[in-house]
C-alpha positions, 0 to 999 in steps of 0.5 A: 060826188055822194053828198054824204062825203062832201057834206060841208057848209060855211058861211061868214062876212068879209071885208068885200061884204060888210063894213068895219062896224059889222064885221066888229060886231061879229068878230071872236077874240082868240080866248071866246073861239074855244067856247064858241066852237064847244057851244056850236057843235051841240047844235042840231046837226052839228058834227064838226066846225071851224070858226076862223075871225080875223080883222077882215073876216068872220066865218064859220065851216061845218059838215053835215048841217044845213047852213041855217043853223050855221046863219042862226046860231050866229047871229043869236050869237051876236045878238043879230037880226038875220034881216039886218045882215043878210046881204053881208053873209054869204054861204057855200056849201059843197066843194064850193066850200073846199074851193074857198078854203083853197083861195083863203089859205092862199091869200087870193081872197084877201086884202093884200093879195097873196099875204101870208098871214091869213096862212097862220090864223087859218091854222090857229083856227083848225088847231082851236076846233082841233083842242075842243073835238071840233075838228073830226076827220072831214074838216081835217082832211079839207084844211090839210088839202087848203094848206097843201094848196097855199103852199103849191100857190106860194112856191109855183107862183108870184102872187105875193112877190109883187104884194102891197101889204098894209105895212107898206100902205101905213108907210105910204100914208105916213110919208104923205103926213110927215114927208121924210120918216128919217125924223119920226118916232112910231109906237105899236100898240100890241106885239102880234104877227101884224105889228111884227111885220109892220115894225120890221118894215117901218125899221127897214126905212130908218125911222127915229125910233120904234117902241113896242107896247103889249099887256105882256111886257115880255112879249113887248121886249121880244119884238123890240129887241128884233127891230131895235126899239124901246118897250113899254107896257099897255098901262103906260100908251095913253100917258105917252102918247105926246112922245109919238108921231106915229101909232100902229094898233092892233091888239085883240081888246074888244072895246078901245084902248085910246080914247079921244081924251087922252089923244086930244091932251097929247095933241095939245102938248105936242103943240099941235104936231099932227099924230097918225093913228093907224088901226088894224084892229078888229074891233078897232082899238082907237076911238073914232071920235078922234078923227075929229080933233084937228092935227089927228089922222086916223086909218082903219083897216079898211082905209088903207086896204083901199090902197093896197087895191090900188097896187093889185094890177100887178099881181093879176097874171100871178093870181090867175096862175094861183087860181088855176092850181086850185081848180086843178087840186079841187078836182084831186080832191074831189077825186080823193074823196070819191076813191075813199067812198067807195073803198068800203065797198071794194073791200065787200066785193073782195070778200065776196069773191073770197068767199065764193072761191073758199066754199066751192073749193072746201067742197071740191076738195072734200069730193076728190077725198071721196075719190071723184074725179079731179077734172071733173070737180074741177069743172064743177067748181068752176061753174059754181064760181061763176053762177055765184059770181053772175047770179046777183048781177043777172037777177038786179037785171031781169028785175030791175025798173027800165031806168036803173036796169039800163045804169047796171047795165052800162056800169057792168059794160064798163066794170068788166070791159063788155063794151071792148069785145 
């Protein structure tokens, strides 16, 4: 594999490497990635790049450029010390790269297993590097060969059909709190793809009541018009919070929007009926200190994503079946960037030939004009052909070191069959 082909890098923090805090520190909002990605690519380098930032991952994928420039615009980025994160950061590079791109679309790298979301905001991600003149051709020709992957794991395998999603660790945990959920009124906080799926799963167990609440008011009655809620607007969470037994955040809000003052007043008027905050965000939309008030539960991403790994025994035939699809397809995609590397010179060679054959015939033609004997010109053409033919290939022999004289040798044996006669 020529590197020039296969020139890519990423580096990033996850869920398994960092804590919820680092990971917040690095995370980008959907409106910074643009600009992030115009500012990285006029580094030393550079050519293309994709920045994918979800509640468990930060990662940064380039071609052609050394990982440390990759590692050193991020953390001057976020006004990080190297030192201080470097056992949080890992890097690929190579078909490593491509390997990873391959289990990330097809959730095998995640949380919850097999989870379809991670599919969406790799696209995203791909889509925003795309707006910008990120992307370029080998990035492009690497997260269409990712998505193609996800999409064989999906339909070939099981690896989600047993899967514990967070929905169903939040509805676990809530079960523990309150028993029967029949009774119990959940807010969510933010109307993105995670609290899509965490409405519907919490409508699909009978609770009393769902409300939705977003910046965008429209948005908000969207969503609760599929699952048969009530809507409201962000402006109006903290003053409701007393309604609530249940709150599921996940906004894209860089700094908390339910502070420990306005929970602890909701505590105190719903006469001390506990509240389960369950926060998804990164960086977290609830205000930790919070877990400190009596009566007040709170679960970040983290907290219920040990649960779902207590669920994963299932799914470990189904992930080794998802695995083996993508070292099958990392090896054809391997072999489709080889092919496209040497097609260039496939085209040299034909033109070659074309050339030799169209000179010796032009002047064979011109001597049977001149009366010569066709046979006999025909003779001559031919072992002009192939002088011409052999005359590169026997000098690079003759004159070539010992070590690369015996690589040509063993590449003509095979080029032209020598070997079988």
């Amino acid at each position: 594999m020529s590197e020039s082909q296969f020139n890519f890098f990423s580096v990033g923090l996850n869920y398994e490497t960092s804590s919820i805090e680092e990971r917040e520190k690095f995370s980008f909002g959907a409106h910074e990635i643009e600009e992030a990605l115009t500012e990285l690519i006029k580094m030393p380098g550079v050519r293309e790049a994709v920045i994918l930032s979800t509640c468990n991952r930060t990662e940064i994928f380039g071609f052609s450029v050394d990982k440390k420039v990759l590692i050193d615009w991020l953390t001057s980025h976020r006004g990080a010390v190297f030192e201080h994160i470097s056992n949080s950061l890992y890097d690929h590079r190579s078909e490593q790269v491509a390997k990873h791109v391959f289990r990330v679309a097809s959730g095998l790298d995640s949380m919850v297993l097999g989870e379809t979301q991670i599919l969406g905001q790799l696209k995203d991600a791909v889509r925003s590097a795309d707006n910008v003149g990120a992307l370029g051709v080998n990035l492009r020709k690497l997260f269409d060969a990712g998505f193609a992957v996800a999409k064989s794991v999906r339909t070939e395998t099981e690896v989600g059909a047993h899967s514990i999603s967070l929905a169903a660790a939040s509805a676990k945990v809530s079960d523990r709190i309150f028993g029967s959920l029949h009774e119990v009124s959940v807010l969510f906080v933010g109307a993105g793809d995670m609290n899509r799926v965490c409405a519907e799963y919490f409508r699909s167990l009978n609770v009393k009541s769902i409300t939705i609440a977003n910046r965008t008011l429209q948005r908000a009655k969207s969503l609760s018009s599929t699952v048969g809620g009530d809507s409201i607007s962000l402006s109006e969470v903290t003053h409701r919070l007393r309604e609530f037994d249940i709150v599921v955040s996940c906004t894209g809000s860089p700094t908390p929007i339910i502070g420990k003052g306005p929970i602890e007043k909701a505590i105190d008027a719903r006469r001390h009926r506990p509240i389960l905050f369950i926060d998804l965000a990164v960086p977290r939309d609830i205000e930790l200190e919070a877990s400190d008030l009596e009566d007040v539960f709170l679960y970040t991403i983290d907290d219920l994503g040990k649960i779902v790994q207590d669920g994963m025994r299932n799914r470990e035939e189904a992930a080794r079946n998802a695995e083996k699809i993508i070292e099958d397809r990392l090896i054809q995609f391997k072999s489709q960037l080889d092919r496209e590397r040497v097609i260039p010179t496939i085209k040299k060679f034909r033109q070659r030939g074309e050339s030799i054959v169209q000179i010796e015939l032009e002047k064979a033609l011109s001597s049977i004009s001149k009366g010569e004997a066709p046979e006999k010109v025909l003779v001559a053409m031919s072992r002009a052909i192939s002088n011409k033919f052999m005359d590169e290939p026997s000098r690079a022999l003759n004159h070539d070191a010992s070590e690369k004289k015996m690589s040509l040798s063993d590449a003509l044996e095979k080029l032209y069959g020598l070997d079988k006669n």
